[in-house]
C-alpha angles and dihedrals in degrees: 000000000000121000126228113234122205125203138198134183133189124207135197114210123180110228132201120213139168114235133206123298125241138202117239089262088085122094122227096244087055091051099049091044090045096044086060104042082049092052099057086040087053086046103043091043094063089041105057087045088059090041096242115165105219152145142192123259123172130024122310109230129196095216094190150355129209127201132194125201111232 
């Protein structure tokens, strides 16, 4: 009699977003917090619409900001 064997794998993948945009009222410090907060809630957003489960493992990094004078 042959067994069925199921398999499972599970894959890390680094994603770039844009964030929100922010008037120059915010401090550094605000920005930086909020961008990321804004990156996993991008991500997990198009995730759970998918119905991926995921997680987030590692640091979130804000890897730029760009300004423009008014």
């Amino acid at each position: 009699m042959s067994r069925q064997i199921k398999a499972v794998a599970r894959v890390q993948i680094t994603v770039e977003v844009d964030a929100s945009v922010w008037g120059e009222e915010c401090s550094i410090g605000q920005l930086y917090k909020q961008a990321a907060e804004s990156g996993i809630a991008t991500l997990y957003g198009v995730l759970n619409k998918a119905g991926c489960p995921h997680r987030v493992v590692g640091d979130v990094k804000v890897i730029g900001v760009i300004t423009e004078a008014a």
